[in-house]
C-alpha positions in Angstrom: 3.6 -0.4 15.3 5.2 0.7 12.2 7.9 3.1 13.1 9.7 5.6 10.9 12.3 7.5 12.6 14.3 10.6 10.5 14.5 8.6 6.7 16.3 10.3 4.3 16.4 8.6 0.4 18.5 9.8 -2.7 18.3 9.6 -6.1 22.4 10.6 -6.3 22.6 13.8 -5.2 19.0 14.7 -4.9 17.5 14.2 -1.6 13.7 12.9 -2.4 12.5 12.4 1.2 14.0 14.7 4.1 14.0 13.6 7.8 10.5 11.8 7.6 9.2 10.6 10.7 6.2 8.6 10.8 4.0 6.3 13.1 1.1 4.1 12.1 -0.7 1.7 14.3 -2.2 -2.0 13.6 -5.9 -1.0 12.5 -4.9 2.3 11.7 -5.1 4.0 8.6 -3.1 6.9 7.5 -3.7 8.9 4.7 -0.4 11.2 2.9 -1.7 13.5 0.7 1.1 15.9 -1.8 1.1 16.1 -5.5 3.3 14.6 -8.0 7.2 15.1 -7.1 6.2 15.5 -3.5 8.2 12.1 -2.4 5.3 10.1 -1.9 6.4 7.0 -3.8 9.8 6.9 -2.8 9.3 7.0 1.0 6.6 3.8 0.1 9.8 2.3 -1.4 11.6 2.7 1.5 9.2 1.3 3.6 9.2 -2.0 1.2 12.8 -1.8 1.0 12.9 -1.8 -2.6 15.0 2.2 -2.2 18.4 1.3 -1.1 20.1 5.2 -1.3 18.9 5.7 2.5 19.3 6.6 5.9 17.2 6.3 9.1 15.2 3.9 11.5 12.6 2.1 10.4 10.8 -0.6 12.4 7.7 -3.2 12.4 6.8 -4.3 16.0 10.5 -3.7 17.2 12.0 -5.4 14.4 14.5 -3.4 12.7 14.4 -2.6 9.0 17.1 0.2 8.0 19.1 -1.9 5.5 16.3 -4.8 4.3 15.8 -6.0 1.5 12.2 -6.4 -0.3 12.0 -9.7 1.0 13.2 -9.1 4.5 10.4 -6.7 4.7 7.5 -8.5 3.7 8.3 -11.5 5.9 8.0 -8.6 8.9 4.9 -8.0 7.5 4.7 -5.1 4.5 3.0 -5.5 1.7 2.7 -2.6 -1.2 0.4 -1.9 -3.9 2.7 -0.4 -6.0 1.9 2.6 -8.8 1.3 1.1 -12.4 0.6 -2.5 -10.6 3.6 -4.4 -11.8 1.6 -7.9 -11.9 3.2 -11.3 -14.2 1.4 -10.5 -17.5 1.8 -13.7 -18.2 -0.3 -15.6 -15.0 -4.3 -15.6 -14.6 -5.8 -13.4 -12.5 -5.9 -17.6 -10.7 -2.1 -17.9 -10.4 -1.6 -14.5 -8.8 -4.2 -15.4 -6.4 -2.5 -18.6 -5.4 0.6 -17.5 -5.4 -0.6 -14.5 -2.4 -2.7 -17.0 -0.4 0.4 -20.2 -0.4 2.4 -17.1 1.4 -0.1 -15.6 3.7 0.6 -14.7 7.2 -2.6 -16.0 8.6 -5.1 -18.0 6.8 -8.2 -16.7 9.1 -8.3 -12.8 8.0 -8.3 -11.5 4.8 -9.5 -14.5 2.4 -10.6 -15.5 -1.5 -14.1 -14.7 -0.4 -13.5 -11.8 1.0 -11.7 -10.6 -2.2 -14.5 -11.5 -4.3 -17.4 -10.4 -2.1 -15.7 -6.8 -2.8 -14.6 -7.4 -6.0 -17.0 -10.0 -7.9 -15.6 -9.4 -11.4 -12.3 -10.8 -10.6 -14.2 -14.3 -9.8 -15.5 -14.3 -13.6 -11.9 -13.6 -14.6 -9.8 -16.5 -12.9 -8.4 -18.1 -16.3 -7.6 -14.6 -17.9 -4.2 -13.8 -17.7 -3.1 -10.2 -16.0 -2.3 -8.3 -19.1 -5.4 -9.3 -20.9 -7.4 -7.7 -17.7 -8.7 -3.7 -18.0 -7.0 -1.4 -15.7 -9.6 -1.0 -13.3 -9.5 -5.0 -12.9 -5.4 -4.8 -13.1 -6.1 -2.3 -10.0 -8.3 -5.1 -8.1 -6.1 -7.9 -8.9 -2.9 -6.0 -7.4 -4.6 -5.0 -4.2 -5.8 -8.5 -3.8 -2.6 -9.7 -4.6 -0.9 -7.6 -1.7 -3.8 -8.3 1.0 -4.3 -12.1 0.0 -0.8 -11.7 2.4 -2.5 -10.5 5.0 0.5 -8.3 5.9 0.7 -5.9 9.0 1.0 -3.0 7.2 -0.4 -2.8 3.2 0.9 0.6 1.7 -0.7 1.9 -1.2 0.5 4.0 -3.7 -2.3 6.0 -5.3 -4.7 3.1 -5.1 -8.2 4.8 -6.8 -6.2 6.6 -9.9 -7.2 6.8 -13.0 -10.3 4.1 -11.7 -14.1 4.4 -13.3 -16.3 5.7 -10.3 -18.0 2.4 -9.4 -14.4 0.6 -9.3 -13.2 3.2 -6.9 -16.2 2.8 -4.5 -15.7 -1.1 -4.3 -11.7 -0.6 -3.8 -12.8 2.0 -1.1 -15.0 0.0 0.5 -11.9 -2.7 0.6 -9.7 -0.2 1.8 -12.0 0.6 5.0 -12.4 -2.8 5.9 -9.0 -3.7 6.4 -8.3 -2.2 9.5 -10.7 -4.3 11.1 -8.5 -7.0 10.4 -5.9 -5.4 12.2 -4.1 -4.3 9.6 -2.7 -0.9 9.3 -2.6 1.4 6.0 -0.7 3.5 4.8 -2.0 5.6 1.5 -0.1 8.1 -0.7 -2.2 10.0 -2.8 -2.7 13.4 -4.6 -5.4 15.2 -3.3 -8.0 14.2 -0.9 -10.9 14.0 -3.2 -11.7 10.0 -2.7 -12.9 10.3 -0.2 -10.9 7.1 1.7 -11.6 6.7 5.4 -8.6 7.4 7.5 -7.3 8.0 11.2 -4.9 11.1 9.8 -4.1 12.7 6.6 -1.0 14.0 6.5 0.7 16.4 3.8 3.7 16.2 2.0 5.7 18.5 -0.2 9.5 18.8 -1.4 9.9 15.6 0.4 9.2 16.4 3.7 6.5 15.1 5.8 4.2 18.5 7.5 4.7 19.0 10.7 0.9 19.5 11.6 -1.1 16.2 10.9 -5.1 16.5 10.6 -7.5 14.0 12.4 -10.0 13.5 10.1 -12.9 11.2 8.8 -11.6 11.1 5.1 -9.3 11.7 2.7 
């Protein structure tokens, strides 16, 4: 279980996420929808680890991460796709690859093949280094990258924007599958127009997470 417990993050002396409290399960998915500003990002960086300004509990399977570090957290098991992508512009679409699958928690879930069953372009673009790649193929690469780990939890930080229609229906399609792997998911996104499978959707505005959380088919 991935357990958020009354986090509060700062930028100074602007609060960007109030008193969020938040549970996801392995194999669930959880969807939290708010626009631009809402906090979204920065309670994804706390979760990672990568927002240090905080307070509250945060846990993976009872382990405790209030004060980790980015690395701390991904060896309990986060991974993030983060917004803009952030890959080495200077590795292959190869390296990157490699470099996710010599770390990977478990070698029997989430593999190269599965990666290039849903995304077949990436196979043709192995030697090509990251920043010679199109967006929408930068956008494949850096979800691979982060479930090549076959983490607990993957969070996802506005995974399908900007994306041509058929790219967004292959990373959706990768999305869904990935709690049958027993992973849980946790997106951020604007609006629910995607269309993403999820247990829950839940909003976010003025960073603070609703009170009332919908059950739902999609987001």
């Amino acid at each position: 279980m991935l357990e958020v417990n009354g986090v509060t993050a700062r930028f100074g002396p602007v609060i960007a996420v109030r008193d969020a409290t938040l549970m996801v399960a392995p194999g669930e998915t959880v969807g939290i929808v708010g626009p631009n500003g809402a906090g979204k990002t920065t309670l994804l960086r706390v979760l990672m680890g990568q927002h240090t300004d905080r307070d509250g509990e945060i846990a993976v399977d009872g382990t405790r991460l209030d004060t980790a570090t980015p690395t701390v957290s991904a060896r309990a098991g986060i991974a993030i796709v983060p917004q803009g992508r952030r890959l080495f512009p200077s590795l292959t679409v190869r390296e990157h690859i490699e470099l996710s699958v010599s770390r990977s928690r478990s070698r029997a879930r989430f593999t190269e093949r599965d990666l290039f069953d849903f995304f077949p372009g990436l196979a043709r673009r192995l030697d090509l280094r990251a920043s010679l790649l199109s967006g929408g193929e930068q956008q494949m690469l850096a979800i691979g990258r982060a479930t090549l780990l076959n983490p607990r939890y993957v969070l996802m930080d506005e995974p399908t924007e900007g994306l041509a229609p058929s790219i967004v229906a292959n990373v959706t399609a990768l999305i869904e599958h990935l709690p049958s792997l027993g992973m849980g998911v946790v997106i951020a996104e604007q609006s629910d127009s995607h269309r993403i499978s999820t247990a829950r959707a839940i909003a976010m505005e003025r960073g603070a997470i609703g009170h009332r959380t919908e059950e739902r088919g999609s987001t």
